[in-house]
N, CA, C and O atoms as a CHARMM CRD file, in Angstrom:
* protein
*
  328
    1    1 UNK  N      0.83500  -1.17400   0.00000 PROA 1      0.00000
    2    1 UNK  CA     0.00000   0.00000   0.00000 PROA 1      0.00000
    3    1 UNK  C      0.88600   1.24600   0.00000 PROA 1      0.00000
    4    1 UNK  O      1.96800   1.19800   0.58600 PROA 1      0.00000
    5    2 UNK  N      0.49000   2.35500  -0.62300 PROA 2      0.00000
    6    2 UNK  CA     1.12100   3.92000  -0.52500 PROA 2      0.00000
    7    2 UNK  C      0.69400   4.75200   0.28600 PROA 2      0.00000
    8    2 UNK  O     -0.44300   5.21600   0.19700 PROA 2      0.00000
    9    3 UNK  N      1.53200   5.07800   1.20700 PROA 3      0.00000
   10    3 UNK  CA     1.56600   5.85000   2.29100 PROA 3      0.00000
   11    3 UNK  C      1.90100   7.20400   1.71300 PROA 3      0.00000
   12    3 UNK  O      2.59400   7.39500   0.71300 PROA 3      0.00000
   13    4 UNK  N      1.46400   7.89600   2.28300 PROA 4      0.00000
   14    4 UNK  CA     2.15300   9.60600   2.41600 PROA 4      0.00000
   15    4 UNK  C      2.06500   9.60300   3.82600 PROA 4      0.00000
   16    4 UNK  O      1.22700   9.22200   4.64400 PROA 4      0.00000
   17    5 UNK  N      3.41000  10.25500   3.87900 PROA 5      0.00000
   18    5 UNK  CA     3.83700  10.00400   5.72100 PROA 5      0.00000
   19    5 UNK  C      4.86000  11.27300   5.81000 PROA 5      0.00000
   20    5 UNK  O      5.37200  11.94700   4.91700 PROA 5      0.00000
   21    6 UNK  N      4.97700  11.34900   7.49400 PROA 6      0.00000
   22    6 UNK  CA     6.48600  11.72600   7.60900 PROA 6      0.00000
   23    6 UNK  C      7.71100  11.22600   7.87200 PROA 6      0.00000
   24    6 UNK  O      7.89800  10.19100   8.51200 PROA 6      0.00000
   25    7 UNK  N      8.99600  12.26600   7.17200 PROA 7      0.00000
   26    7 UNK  CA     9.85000  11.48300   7.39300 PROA 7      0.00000
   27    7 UNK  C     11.30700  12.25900   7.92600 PROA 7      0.00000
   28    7 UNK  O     12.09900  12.96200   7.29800 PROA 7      0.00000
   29    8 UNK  N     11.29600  11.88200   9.13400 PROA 8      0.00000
   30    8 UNK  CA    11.89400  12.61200   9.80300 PROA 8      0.00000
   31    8 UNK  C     13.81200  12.84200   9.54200 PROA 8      0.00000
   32    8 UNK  O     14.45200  11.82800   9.82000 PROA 8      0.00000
   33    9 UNK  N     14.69900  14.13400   9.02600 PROA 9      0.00000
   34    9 UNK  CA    15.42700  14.16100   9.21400 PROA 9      0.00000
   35    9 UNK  C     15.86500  15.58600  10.10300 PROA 9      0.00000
   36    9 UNK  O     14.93000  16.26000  10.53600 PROA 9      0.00000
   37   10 UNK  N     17.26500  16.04200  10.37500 PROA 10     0.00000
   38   10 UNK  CA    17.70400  17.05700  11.26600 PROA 10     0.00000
   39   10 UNK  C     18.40800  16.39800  12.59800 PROA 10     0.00000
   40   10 UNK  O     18.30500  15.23000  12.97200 PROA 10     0.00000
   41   11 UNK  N     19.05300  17.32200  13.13100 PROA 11     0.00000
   42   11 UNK  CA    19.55400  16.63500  14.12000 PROA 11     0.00000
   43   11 UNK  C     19.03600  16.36700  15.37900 PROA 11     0.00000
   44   11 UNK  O     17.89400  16.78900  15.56500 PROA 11     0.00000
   45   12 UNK  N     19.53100  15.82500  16.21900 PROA 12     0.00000
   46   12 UNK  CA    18.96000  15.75000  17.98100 PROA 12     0.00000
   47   12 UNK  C     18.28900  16.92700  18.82200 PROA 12     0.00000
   48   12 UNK  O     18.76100  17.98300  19.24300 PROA 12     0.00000
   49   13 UNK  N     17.38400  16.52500  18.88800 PROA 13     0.00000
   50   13 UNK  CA    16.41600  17.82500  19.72000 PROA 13     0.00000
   51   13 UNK  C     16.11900  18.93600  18.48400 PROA 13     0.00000
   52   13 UNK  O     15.69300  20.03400  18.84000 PROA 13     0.00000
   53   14 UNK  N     16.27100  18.75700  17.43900 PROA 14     0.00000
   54   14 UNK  CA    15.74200  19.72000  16.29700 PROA 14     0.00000
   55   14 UNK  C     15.14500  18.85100  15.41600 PROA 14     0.00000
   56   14 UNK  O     15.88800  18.46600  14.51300 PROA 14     0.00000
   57   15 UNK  N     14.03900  18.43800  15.41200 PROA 15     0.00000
   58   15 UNK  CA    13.49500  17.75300  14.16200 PROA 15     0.00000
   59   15 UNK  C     12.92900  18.58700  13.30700 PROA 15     0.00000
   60   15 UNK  O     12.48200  19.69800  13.59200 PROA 15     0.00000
   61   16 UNK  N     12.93500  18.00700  12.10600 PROA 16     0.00000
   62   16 UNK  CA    12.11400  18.44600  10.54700 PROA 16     0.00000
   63   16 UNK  C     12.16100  17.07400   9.71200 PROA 16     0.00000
   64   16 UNK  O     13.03400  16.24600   9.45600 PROA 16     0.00000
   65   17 UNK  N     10.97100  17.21400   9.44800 PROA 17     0.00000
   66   17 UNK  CA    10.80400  16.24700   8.61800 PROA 17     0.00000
   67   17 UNK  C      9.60700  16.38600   6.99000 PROA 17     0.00000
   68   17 UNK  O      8.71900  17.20500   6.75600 PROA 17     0.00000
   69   18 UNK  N     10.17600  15.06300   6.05600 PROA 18     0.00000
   70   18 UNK  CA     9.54300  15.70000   4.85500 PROA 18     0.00000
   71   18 UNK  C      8.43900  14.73400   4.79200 PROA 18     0.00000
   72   18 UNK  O      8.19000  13.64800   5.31400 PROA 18     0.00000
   73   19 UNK  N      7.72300  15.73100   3.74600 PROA 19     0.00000
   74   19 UNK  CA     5.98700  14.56300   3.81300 PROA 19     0.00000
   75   19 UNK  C      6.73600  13.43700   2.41200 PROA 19     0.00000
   76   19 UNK  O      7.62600  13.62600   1.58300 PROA 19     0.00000
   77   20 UNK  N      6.30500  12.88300   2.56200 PROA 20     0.00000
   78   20 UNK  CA     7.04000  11.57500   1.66300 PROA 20     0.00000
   79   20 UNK  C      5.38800  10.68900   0.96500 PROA 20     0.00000
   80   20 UNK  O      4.29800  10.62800   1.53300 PROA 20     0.00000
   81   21 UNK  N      5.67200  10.27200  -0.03700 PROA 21     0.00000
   82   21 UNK  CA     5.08000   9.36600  -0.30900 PROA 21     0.00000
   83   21 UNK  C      6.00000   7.73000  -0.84900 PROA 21     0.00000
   84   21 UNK  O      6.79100   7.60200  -1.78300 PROA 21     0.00000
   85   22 UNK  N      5.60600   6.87500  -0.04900 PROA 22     0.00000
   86   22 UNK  CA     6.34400   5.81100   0.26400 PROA 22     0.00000
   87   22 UNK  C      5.54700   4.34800   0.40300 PROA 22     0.00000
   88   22 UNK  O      4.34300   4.33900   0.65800 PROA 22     0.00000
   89   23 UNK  N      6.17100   3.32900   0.25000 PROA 23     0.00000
   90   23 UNK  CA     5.47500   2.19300   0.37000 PROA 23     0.00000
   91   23 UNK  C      5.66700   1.70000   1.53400 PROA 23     0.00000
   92   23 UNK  O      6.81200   1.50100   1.93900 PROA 23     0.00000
   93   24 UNK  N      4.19400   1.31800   2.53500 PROA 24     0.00000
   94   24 UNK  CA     4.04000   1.58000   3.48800 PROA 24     0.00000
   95   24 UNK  C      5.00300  -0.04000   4.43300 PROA 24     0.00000
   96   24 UNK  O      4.81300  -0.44400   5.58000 PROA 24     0.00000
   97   25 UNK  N      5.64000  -0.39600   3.73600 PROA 25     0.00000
   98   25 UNK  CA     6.56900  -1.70800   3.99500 PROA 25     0.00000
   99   25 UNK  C      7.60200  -0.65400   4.05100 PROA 25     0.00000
  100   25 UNK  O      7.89700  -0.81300   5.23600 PROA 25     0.00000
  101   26 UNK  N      8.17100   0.05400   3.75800 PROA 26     0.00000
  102   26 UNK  CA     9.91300   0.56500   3.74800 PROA 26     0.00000
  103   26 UNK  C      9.84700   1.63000   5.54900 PROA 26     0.00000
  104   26 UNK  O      8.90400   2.24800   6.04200 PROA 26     0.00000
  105   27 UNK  N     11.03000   1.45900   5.97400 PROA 27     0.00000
  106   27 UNK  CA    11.26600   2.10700   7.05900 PROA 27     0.00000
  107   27 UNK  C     11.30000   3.87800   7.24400 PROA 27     0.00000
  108   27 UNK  O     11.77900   4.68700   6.44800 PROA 27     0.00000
  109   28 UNK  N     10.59600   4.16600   8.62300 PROA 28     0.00000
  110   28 UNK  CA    10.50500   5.56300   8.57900 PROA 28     0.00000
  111   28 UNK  C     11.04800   6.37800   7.57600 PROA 28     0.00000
  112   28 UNK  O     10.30000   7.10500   6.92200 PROA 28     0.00000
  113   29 UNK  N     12.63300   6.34000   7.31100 PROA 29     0.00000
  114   29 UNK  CA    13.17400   6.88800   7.15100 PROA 29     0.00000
  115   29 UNK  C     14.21100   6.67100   5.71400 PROA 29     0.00000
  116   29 UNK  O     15.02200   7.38800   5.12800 PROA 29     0.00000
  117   30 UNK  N     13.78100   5.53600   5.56600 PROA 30     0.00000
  118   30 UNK  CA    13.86700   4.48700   4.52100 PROA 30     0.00000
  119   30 UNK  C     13.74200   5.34600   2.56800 PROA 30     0.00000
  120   30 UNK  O     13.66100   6.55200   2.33600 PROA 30     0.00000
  121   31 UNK  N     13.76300   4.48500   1.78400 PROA 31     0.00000
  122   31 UNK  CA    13.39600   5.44400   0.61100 PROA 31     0.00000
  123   31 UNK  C     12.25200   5.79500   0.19800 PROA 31     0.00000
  124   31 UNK  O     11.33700   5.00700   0.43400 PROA 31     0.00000
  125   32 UNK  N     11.98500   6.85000  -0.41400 PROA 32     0.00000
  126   32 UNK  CA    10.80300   7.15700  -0.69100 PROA 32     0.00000
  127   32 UNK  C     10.59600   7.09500  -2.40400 PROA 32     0.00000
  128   32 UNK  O     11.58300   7.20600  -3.13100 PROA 32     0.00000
  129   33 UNK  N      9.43500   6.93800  -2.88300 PROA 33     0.00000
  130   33 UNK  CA     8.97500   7.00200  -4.57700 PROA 33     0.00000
  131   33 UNK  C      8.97000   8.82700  -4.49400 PROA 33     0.00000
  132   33 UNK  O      9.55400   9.41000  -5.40800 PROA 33     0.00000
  133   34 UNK  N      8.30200   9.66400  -3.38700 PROA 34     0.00000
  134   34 UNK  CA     8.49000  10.85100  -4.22900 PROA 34     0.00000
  135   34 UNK  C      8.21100  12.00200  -3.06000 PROA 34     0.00000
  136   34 UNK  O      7.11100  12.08400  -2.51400 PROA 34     0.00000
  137   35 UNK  N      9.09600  12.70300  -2.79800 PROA 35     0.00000
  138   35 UNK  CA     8.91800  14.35300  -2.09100 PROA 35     0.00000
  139   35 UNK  C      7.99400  15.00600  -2.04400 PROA 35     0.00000
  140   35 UNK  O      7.90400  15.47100  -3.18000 PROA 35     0.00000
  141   36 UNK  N      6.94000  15.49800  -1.27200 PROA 36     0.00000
  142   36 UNK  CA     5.96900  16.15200  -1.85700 PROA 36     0.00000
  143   36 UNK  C      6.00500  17.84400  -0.73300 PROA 36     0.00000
  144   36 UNK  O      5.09500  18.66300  -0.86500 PROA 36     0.00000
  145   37 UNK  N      7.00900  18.05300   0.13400 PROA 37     0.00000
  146   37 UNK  CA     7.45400  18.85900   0.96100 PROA 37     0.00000
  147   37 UNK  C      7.81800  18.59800   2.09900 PROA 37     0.00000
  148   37 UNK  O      7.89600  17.45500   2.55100 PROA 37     0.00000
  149   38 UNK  N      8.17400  19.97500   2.90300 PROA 38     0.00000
  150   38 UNK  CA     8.68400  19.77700   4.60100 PROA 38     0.00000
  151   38 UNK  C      7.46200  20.23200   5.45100 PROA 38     0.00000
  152   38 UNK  O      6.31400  20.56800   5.16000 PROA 38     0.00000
  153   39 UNK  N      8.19400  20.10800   6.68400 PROA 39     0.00000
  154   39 UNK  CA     7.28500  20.50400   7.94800 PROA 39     0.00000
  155   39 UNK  C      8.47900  20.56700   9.07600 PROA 39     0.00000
  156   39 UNK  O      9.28100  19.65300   9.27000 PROA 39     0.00000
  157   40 UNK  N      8.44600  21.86300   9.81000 PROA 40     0.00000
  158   40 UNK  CA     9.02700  21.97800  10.85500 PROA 40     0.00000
  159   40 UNK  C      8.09600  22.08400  11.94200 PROA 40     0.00000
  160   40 UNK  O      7.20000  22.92400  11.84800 PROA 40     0.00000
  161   41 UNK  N      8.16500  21.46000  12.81500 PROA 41     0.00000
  162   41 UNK  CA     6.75400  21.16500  13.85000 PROA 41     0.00000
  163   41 UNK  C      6.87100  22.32400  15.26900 PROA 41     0.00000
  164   41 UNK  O      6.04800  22.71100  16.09900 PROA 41     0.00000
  165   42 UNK  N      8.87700  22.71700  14.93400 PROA 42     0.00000
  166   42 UNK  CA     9.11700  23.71500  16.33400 PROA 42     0.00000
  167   42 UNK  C      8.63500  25.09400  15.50000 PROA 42     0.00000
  168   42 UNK  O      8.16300  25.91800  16.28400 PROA 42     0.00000
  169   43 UNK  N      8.63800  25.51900  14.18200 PROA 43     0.00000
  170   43 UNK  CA     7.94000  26.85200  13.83500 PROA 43     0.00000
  171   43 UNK  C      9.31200  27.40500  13.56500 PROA 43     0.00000
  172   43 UNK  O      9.15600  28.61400  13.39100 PROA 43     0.00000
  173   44 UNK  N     10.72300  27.05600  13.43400 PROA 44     0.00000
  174   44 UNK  CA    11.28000  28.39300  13.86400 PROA 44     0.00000
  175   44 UNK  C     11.68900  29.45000  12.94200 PROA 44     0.00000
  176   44 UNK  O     12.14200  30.51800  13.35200 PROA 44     0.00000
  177   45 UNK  N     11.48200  29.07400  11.25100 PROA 45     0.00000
  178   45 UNK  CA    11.25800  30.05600   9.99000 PROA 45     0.00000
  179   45 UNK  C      9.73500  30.34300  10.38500 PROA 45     0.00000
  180   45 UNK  O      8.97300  29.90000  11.24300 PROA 45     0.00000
  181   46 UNK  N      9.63700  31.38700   9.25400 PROA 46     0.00000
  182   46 UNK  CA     8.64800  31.83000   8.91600 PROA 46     0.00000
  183   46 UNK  C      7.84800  30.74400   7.95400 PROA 46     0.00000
  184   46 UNK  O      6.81600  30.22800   8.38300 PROA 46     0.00000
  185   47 UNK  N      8.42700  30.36600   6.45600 PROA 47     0.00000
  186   47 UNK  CA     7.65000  29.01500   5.82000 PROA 47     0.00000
  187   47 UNK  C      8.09200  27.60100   6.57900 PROA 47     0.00000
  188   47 UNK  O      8.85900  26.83600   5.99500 PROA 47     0.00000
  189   48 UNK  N      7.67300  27.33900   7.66500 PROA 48     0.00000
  190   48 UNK  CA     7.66500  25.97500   8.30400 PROA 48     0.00000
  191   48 UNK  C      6.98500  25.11400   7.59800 PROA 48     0.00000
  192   48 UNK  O      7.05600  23.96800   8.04300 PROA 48     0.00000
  193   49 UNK  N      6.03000  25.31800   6.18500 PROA 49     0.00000
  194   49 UNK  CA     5.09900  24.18900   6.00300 PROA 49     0.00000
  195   49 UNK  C      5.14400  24.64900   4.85500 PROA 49     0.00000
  196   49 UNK  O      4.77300  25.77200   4.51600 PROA 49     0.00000
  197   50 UNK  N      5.84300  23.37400   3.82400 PROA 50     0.00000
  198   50 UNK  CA     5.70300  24.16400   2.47100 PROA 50     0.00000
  199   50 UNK  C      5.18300  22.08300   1.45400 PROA 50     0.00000
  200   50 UNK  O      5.72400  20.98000   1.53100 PROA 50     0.00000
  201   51 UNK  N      4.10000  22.54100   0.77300 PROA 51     0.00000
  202   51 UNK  CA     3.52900  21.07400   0.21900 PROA 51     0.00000
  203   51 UNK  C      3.08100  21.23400  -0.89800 PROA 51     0.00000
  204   51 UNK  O      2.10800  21.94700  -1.14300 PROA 51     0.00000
  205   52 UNK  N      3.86600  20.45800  -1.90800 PROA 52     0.00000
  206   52 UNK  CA     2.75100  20.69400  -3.36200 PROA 52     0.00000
  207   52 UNK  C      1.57800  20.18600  -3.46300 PROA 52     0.00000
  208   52 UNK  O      1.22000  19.07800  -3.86400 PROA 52     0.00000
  209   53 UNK  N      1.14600  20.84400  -3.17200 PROA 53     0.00000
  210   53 UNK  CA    -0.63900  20.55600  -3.25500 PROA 53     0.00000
  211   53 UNK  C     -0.62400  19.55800  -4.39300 PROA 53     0.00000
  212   53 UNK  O     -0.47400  18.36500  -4.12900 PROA 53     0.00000
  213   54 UNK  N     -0.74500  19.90000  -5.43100 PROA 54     0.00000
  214   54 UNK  CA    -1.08700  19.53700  -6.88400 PROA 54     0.00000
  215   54 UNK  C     -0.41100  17.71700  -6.84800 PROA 54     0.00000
  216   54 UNK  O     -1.02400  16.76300  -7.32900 PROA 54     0.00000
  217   55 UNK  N      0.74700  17.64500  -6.26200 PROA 55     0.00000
  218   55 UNK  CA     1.11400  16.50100  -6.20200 PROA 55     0.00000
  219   55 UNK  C      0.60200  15.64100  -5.28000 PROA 55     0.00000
  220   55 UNK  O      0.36400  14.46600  -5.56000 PROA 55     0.00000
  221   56 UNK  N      0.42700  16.07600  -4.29800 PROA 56     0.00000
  222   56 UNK  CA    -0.86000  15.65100  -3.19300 PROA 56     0.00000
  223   56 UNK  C     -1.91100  15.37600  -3.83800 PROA 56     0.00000
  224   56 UNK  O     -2.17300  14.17300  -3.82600 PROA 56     0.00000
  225   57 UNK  N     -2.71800  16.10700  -4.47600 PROA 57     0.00000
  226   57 UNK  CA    -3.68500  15.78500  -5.02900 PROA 57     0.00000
  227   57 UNK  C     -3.81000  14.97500  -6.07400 PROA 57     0.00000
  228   57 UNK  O     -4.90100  14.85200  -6.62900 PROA 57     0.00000
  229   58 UNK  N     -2.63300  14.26500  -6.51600 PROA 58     0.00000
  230   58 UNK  CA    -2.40100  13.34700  -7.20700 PROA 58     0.00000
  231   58 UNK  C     -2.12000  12.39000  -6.79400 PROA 58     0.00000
  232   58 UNK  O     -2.51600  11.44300  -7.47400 PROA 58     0.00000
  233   59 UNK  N     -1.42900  12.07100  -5.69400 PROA 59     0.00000
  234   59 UNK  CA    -1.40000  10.85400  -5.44800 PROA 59     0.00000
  235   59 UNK  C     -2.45000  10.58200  -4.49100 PROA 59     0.00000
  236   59 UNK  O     -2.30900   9.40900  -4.14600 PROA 59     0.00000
  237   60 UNK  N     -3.49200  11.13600  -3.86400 PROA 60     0.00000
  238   60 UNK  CA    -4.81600  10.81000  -3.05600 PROA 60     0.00000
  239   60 UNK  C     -5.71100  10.24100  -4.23200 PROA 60     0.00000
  240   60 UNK  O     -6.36400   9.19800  -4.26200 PROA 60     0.00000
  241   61 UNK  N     -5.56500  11.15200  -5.12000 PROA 61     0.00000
  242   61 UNK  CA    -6.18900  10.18200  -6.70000 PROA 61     0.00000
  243   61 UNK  C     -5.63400   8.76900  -6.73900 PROA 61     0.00000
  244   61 UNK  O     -6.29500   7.74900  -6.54300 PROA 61     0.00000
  245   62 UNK  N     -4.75500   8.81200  -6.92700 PROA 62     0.00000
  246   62 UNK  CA    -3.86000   7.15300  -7.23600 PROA 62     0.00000
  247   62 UNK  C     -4.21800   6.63400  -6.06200 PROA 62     0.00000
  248   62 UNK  O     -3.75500   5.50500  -6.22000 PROA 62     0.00000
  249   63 UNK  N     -4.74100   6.62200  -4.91200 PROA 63     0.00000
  250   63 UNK  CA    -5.37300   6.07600  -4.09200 PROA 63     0.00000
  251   63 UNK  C     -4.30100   5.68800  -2.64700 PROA 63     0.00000
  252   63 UNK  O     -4.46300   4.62900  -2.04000 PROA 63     0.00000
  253   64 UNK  N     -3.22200   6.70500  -2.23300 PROA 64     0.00000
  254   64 UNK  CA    -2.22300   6.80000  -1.76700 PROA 64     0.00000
  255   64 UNK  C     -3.06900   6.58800  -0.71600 PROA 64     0.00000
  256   64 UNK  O     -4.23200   6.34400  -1.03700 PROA 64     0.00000
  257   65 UNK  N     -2.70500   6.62300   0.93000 PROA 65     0.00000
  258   65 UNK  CA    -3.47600   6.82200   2.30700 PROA 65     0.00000
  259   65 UNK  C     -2.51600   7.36400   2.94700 PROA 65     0.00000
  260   65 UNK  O     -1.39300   6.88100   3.08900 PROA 65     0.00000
  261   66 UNK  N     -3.04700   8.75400   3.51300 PROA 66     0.00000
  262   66 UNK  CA    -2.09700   9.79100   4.40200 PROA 66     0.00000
  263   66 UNK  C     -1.90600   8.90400   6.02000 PROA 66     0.00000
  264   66 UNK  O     -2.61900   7.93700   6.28900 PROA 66     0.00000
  265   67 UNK  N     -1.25900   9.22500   6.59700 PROA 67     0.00000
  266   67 UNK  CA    -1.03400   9.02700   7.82500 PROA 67     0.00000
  267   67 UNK  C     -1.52400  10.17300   8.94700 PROA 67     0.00000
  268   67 UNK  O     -1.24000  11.32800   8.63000 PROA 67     0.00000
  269   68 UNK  N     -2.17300  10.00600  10.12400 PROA 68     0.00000
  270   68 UNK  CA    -2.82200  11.35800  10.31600 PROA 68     0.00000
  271   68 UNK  C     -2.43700  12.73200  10.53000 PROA 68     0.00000
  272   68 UNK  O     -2.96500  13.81800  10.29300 PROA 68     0.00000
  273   69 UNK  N     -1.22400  12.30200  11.11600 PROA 69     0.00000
  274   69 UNK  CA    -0.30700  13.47800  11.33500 PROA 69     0.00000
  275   69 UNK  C     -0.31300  14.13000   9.58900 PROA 69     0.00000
  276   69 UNK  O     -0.60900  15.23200   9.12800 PROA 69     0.00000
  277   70 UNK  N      0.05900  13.13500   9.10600 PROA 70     0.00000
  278   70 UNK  CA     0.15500  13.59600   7.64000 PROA 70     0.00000
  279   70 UNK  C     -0.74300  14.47500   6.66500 PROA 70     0.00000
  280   70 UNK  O     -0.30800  15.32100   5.88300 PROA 70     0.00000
  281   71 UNK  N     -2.39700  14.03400   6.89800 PROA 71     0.00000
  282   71 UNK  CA    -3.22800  14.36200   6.89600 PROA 71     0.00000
  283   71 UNK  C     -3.79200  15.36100   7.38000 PROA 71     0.00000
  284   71 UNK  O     -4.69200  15.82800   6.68000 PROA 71     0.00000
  285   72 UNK  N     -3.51700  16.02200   8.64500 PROA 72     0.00000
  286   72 UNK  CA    -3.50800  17.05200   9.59600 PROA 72     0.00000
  287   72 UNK  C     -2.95500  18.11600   8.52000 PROA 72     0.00000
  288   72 UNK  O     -3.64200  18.92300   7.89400 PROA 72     0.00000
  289   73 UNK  N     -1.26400  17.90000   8.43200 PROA 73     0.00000
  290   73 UNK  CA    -0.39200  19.07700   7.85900 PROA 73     0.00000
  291   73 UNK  C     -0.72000  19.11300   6.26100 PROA 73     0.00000
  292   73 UNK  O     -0.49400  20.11800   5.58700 PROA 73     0.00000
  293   74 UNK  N     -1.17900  18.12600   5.81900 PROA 74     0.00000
  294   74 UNK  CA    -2.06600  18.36100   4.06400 PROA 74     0.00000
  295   74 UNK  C     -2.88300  19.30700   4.12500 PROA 74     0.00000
  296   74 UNK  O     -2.74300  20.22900   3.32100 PROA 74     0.00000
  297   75 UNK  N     -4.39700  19.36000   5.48100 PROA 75     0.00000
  298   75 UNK  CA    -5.34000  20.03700   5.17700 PROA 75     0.00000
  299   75 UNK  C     -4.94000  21.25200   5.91500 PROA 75     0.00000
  300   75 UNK  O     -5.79400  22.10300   6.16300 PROA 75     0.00000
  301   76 UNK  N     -4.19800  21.34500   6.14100 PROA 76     0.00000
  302   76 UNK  CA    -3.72200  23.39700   6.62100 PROA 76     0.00000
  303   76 UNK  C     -3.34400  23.79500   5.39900 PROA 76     0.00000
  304   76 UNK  O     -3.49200  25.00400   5.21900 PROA 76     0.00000
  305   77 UNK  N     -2.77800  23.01100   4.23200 PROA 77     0.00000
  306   77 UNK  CA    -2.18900  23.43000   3.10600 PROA 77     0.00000
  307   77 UNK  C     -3.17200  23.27800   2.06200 PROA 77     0.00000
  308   77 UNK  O     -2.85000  23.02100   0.90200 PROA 77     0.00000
  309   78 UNK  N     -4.45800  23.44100   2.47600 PROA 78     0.00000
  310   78 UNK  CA    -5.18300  23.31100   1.31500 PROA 78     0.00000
  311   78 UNK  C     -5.87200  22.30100   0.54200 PROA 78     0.00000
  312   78 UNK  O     -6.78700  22.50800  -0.25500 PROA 78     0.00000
  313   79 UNK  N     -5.46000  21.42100   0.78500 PROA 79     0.00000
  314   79 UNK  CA    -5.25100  19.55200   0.15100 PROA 79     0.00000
  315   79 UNK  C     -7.20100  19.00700   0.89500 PROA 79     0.00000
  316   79 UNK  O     -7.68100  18.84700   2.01700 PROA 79     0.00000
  317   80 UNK  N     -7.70900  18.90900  -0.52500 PROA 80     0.00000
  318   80 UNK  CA    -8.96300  18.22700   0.09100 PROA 80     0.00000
  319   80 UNK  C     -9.00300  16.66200  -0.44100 PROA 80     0.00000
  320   80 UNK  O     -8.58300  16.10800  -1.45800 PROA 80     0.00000
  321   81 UNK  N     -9.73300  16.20300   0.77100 PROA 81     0.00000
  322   81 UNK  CA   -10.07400  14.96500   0.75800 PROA 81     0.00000
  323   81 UNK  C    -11.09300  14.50900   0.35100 PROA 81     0.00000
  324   81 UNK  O    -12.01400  15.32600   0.36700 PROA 81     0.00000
  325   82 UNK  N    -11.36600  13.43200  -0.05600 PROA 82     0.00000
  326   82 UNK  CA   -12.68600  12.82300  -0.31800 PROA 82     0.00000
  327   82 UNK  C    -13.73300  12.44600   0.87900 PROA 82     0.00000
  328   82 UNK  O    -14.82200  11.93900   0.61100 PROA 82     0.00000
């Protein structure tokens, strides 16, 4: 199955991580089929949340399944669901 998830890189006590779309067998952190943006969860830029919609909205077509966290930071960015 295709996940869109996060995937956490940065160092210790600073996380950021990118929304990924991935097969939901490969590890957190593992490879991904395709980038679709970041998320910084501490805020500390100004664009902390940047997501191509359009590619989002393409792979929810292809019948991908967000993860909720994932899902959460899609619909602040616009990204509708079925």
């Amino acid at each position: 199955m295709v996940k869109i998830r996060l995937s956490r890189f940065g160092s210790a006590h600073n996380p950021h991580y990118r929304i990924v779309v991935t097969d939901s067998r490969r590890p957190r952190d593992g490879g991904y089929i395709e980038n679709l943006g970041h998320y910084d969860p501490r805020k500390t830029s100004e664009n902390y949340v940047k997501v191509n919609t359009e590619r989002a909205d393409y792979w929810l077509a292809q019948g991908a399944q967000p993860t909720a966290t994932a899902k959460r930071v899609l619909k602040s960015q616009g990204v509708k669901f079925a």
